[in-house]
VOGU-3710 file (C-alpha; in Angstrom, 3 decimals, decimal comma):
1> xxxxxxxxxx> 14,694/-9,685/11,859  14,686/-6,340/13,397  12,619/-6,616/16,816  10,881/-3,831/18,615  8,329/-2,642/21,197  5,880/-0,210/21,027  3,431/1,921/23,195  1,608/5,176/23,010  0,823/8,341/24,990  -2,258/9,165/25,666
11> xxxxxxxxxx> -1,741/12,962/23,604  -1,534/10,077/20,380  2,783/10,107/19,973  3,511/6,492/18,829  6,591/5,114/20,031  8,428/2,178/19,091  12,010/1,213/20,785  14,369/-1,504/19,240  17,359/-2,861/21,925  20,334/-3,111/20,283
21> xxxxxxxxxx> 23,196/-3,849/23,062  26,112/-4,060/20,770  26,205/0,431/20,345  27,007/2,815/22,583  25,033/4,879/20,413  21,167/5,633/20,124  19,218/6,967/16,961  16,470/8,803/17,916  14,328/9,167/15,005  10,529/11,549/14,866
31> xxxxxxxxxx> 8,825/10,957/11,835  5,938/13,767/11,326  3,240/12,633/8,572  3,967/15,169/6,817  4,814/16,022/3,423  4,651/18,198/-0,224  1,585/16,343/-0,773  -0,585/17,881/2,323  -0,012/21,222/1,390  -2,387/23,747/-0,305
41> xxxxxxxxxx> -1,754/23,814/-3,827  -1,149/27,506/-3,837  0,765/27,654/-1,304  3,544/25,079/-1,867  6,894/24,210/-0,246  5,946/24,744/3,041  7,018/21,324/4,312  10,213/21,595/3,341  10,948/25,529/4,673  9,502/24,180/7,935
51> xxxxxxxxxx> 12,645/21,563/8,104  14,646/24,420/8,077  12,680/26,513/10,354  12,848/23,788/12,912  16,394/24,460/13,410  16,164/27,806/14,282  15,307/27,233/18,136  12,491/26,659/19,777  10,348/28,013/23,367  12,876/27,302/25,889
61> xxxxxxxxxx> 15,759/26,618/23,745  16,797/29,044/21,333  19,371/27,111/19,733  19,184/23,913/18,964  22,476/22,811/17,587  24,766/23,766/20,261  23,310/21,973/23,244  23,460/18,888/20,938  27,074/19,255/20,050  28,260/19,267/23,834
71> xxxxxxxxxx> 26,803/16,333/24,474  28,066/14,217/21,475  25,236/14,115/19,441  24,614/14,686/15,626  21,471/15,296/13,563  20,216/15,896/10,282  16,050/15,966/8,521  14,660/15,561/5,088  11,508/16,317/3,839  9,586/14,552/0,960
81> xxxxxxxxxx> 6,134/14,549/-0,685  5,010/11,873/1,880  6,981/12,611/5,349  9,389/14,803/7,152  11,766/13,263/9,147  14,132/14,351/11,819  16,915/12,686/13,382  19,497/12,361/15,888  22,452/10,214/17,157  23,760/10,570/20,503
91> xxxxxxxxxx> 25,631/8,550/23,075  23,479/6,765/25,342  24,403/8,489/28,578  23,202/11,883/26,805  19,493/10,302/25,930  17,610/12,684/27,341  19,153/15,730/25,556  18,043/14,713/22,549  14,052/14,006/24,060  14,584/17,641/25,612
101> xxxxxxxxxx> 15,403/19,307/22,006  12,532/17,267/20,397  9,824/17,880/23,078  10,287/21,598/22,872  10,358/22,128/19,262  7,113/20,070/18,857  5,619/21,896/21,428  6,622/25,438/20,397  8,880/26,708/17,732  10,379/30,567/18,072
111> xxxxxxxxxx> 9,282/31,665/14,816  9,996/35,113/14,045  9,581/37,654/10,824  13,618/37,938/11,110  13,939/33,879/11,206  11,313/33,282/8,823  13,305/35,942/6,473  16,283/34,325/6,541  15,411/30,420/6,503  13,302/31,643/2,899
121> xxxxxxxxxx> 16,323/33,010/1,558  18,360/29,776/2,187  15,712/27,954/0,669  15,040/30,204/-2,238  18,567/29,674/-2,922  18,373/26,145/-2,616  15,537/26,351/-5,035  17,710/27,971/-8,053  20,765/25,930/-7,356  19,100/22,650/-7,249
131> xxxxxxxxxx> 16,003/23,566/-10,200  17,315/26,687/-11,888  20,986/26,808/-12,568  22,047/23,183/-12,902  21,665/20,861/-16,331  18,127/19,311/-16,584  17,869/20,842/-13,283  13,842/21,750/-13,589  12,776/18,268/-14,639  10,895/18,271/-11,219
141> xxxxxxxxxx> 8,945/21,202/-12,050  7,799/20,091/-15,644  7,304/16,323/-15,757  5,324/16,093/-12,699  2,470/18,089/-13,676  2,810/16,830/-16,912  2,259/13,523/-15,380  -0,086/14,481/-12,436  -3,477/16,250/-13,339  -4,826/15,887/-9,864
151> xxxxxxxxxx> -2,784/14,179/-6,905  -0,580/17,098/-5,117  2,244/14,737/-6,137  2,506/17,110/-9,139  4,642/19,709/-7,464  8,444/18,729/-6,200  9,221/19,050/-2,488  10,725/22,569/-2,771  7,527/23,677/-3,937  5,654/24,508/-7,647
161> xxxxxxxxxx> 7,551/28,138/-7,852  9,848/30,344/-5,748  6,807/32,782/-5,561  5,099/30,812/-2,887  7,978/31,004/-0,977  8,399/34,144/-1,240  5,106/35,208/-0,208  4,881/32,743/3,007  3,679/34,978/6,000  4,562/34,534/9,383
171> xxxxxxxxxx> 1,056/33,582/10,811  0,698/31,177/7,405  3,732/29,259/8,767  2,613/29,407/12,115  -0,418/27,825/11,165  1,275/25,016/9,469  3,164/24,173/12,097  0,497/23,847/14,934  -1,557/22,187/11,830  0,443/19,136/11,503
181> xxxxxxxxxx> 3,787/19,214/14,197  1,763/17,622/16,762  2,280/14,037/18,960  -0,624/12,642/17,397  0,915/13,218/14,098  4,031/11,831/14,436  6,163/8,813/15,337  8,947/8,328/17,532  11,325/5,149/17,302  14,389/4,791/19,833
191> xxxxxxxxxx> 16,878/2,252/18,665  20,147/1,188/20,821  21,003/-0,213/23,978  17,743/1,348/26,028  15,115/-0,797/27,313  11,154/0,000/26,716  10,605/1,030/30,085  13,158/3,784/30,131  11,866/4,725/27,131  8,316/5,184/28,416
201> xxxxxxxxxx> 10,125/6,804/31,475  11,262/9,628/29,198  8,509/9,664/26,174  6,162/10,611/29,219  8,304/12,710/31,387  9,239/14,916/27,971  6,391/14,725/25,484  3,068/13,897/27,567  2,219/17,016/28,219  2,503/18,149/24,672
211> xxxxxxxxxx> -1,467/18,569/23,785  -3,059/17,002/20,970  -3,730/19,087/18,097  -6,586/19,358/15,234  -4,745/17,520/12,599  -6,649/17,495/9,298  -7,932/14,398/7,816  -6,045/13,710/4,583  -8,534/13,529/2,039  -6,490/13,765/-1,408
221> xxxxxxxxxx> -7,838/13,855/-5,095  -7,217/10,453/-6,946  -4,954/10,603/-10,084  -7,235/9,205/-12,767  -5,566/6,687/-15,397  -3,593/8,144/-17,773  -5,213/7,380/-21,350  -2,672/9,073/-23,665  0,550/9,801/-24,072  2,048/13,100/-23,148
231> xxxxxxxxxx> 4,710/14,735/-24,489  6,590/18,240/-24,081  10,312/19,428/-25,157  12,239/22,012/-23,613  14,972/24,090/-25,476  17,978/24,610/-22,252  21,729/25,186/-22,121  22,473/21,274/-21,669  25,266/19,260/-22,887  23,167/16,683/-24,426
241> xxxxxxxxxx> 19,383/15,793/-25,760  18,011/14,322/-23,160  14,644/12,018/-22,905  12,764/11,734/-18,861  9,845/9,439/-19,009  7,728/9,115/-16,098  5,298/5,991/-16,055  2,416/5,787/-13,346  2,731/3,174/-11,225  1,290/1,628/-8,027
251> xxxxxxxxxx> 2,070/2,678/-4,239  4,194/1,798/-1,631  1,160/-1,023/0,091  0,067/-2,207/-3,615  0,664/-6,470/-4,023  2,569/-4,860/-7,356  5,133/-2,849/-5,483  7,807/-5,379/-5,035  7,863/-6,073/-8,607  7,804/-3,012/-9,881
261> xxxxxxxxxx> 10,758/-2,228/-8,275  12,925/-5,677/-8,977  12,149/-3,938/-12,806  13,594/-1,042/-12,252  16,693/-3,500/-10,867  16,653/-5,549/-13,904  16,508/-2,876/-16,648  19,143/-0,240/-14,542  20,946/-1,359/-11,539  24,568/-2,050/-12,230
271> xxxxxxxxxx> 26,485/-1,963/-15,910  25,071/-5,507/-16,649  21,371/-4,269/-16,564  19,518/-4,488/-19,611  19,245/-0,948/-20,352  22,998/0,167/-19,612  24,442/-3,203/-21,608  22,095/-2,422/-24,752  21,646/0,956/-25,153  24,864/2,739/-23,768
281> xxxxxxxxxx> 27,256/-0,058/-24,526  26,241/-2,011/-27,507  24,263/-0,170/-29,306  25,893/3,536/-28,274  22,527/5,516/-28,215  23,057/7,355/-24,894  25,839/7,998/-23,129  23,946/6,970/-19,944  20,468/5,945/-18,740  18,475/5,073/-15,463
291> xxxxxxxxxx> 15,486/3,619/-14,446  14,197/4,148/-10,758  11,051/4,255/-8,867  9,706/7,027/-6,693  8,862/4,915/-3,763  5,928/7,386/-2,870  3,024/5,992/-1,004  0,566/7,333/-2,724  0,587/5,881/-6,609  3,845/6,966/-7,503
301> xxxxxxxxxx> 5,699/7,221/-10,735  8,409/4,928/-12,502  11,168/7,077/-14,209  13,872/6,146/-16,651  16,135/9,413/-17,668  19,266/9,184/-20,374  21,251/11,605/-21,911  21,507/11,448/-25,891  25,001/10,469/-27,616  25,266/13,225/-30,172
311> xxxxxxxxxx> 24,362/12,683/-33,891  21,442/10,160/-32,308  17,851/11,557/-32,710  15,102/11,315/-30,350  13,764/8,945/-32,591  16,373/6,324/-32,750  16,955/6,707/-28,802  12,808/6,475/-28,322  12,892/3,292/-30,408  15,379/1,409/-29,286
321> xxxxxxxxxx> 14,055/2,201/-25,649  10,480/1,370/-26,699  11,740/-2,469/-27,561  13,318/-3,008/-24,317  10,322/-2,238/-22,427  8,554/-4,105/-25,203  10,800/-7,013/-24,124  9,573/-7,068/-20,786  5,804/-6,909/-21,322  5,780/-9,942/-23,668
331> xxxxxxxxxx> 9,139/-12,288/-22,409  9,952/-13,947/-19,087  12,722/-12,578/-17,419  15,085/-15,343/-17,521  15,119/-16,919/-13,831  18,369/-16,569/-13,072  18,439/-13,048/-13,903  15,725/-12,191/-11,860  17,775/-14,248/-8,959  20,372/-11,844/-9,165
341> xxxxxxxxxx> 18,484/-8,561/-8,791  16,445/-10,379/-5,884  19,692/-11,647/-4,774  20,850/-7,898/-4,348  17,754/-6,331/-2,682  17,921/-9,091/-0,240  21,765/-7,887/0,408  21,474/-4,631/0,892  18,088/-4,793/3,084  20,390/-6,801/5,315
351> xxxxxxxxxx> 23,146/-4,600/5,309  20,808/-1,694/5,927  20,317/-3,011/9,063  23,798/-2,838/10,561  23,055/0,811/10,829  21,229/1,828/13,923  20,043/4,804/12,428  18,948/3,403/9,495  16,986/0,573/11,770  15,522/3,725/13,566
361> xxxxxxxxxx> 14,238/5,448/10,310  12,825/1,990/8,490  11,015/1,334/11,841  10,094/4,436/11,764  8,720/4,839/8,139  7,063/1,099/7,665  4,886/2,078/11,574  3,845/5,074/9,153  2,496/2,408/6,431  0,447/0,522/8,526
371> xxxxxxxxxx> 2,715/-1,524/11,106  6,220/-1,142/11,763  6,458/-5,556/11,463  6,145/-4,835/7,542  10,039/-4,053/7,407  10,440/-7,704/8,477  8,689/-9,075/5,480  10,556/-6,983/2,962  12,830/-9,563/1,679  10,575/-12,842/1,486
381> xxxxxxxxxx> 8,132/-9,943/-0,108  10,876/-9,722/-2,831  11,643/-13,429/-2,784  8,148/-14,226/-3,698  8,108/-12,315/-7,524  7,926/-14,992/-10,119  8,891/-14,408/-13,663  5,394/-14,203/-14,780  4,847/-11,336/-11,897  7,596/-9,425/-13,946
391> xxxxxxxxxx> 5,637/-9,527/-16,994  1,857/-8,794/-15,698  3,262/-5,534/-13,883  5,044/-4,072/-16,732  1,894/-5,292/-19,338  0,546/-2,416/-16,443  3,038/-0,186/-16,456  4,524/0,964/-20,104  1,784/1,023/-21,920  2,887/3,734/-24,321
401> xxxxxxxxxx> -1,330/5,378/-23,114  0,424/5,379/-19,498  3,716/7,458/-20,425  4,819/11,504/-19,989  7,722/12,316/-21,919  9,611/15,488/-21,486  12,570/16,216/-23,977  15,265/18,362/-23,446  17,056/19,581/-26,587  20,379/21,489/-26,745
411> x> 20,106/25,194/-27,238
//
């Protein structure tokens, strides 16, 4: 049971603060609601090049890392298609550095041409690493729209194309920035041995000034069922064949989310999972295959990825996949199996916990779903899938109609 408080300033900044007196150490975590999926569709991967712009100083502090260093602290940001999330740890004594750094780069960044140059390059770079130049590297870029027709969700993080990086201008950027990096558009959770009313104390003193911006209403297009299958192969330098299949599925608030995920669990998590025992060891189709959920909170996808043993065809590795999903939409998982993948979640939600930081983040992120209490009910949420939940969801979810394939065969 992870206990908090909460309050918020009257410019909109939620704060929540969790008092944990057994650290000398406090994660101070600022979610902004922002992500891939609120940005204009021809202008993509600005979410992400503004996590790296963010660290290249701010109005009254033009760099950010070194103050942070002298007094002990560490940080770190990600960006996804939902959120983008920065945080810091810090020894309690040096609080208020870190609500100092924080303040000023929501309330002004130093964006320059010669900044914005140079963070575009890094990420540019990034972008053919990551996409470009690695093994089934641009997966990203050709299953999602294959599988999204409508929802923004149909463009990675790093953006549709290094084009629209390229071309990002300096008042575009700027616009983004005072568009959605505003108190009413984020969330702040303190976690450590503070109290709430220091917190208040120092949420006011540092951020309630900050004006409220004119943060757009998000007001997506709805991904309409998928009705047939999709399908399209690639010819790359890879080592193997290689089959991703993305299947729609529900979103993070959905009744259906819990067991969606415990099937991921039971057909991929560990070498006794269904798909690993069958299809990699007994039957030697691939030499190794996952199955994983995005997590998104919009309707997200369900993905299962393995690479082809050589002198197996697509065919043979389609077909023998086909009758373990098969399996699930038309037998009960056994109970104790499902137990055990239960078992698990409930394990390492626990263990999750011992990290301050990661108490900070889930606080954090589940305040952004709807009420920051929700992380509480995670594990009797899990608890409570039956057998029979198992097999309505995936009835739902592989319908063969409800599947994008994309194929990757050796050059």
């Amino acid at each position: 049971m992870i206990s908090f408080e909460r309050f918020t300033l009257d410019n909109g900044l939620r704060v929540l603060v969790h008092h944990d007196d057994t650290t000398p150490v406090v994660a101070f975590n600022l979610l902004y609601q922002v992500g891939a999926r609120d940005e204009n569709p021809e202008k993509t991967g600005f979410a992400h090049l503004f996590e790296h712009l963010m660290f290249e100083g701010s109005k009254n502090i033009p760099h950010y890392d070194a103050p942070l260093q002298q007094a002990g602290g560490e940080n770190n940001a990600f960006t996804n298609s939902n959120i983008t999330n920065y945080y810091i740890t810090i020894p309690k004594e040096n609080l208020e550095t870190a609500f100092w750094l924080e303040s000023d780069r929501m309330l002004e960044l130093a964006i320059s041409q010669k900044k914005l140059d140079i963070q575009k390059k890094v990420v540019i770079e990034e972008f053919k690493q990551r996409y470009l130049n690695q093994p089934y590297g641009d997966w990203n870029l050709l299953l999602r729209p294959l599988a999204y027709k409508k929802h923004p969700y149909s463009w990675p993080t790093i953006g549709k194309e290094i084009a629209h990086i390229e071309n990002a201008t300096l008042q575009e950027v700027t616009d983004f920035f005072y568009r959605y990096y505003a108190p009413n558009n984020a969330i702040l959770c303190v976690a450590g041995n503070v109290t709430k009313p220091e917190i208040e104390l120092l949420a006011q003193k540092w951020f309630g000034a900050i004006p409220t911006r004119n943060v757009p209403v998000r007001n997506l297009p709805v991904e309409d069922p998928q009705t047939e299958s999709r399908e399209e192969k690639v010819t790359r330098p890879v080592p193997l064949n290689a089959i991703y299949q993305a299947y729609h599925m529900c979103g993070r608030n959905h009744p259906d989310y819990h067991a969606t995920d415990l099937i991921s669990d039971v057909l991929s998590n560990g070498k006794s999972s269904r798909l690993n025992q069958r299809l990699v060891k007994d039957l030697q189709l691939f030499s190794s295959i996952n199955g994983y959920i995005s997590g998104d909170v919009d309707p997200g996808l369900f993905m299962i990825t393995g690479e082809i043993n050589q002198g197996v065809t697509f065919e043979q590795a389609e077909k023998a996949l086909r009758k373990e999903l098969d399996l699930m939409m038309t037998e009960l998982v056994a109970f104790e199996e499902l137990k055990k993948v239960q078992n698990k979640v409930e394990a390492n939600l626990i263990y999750s916990e011992i990290s301050i930081l990661n108490k900070a983040m889930n606080l954090a992120y589940f305040e952004m779903l709807g009420n920051a209490d929700l992380i509480n009910r995670e594990p009797e949420k899990y608890q409570a899938v039956t057998p029979h939940d198992i097999r309505n969801v995936a009835k739902k979810l592989f319908q063969p109609t409800n599947c994008s394939v994309l194929k990757y065969q050796v050059q």
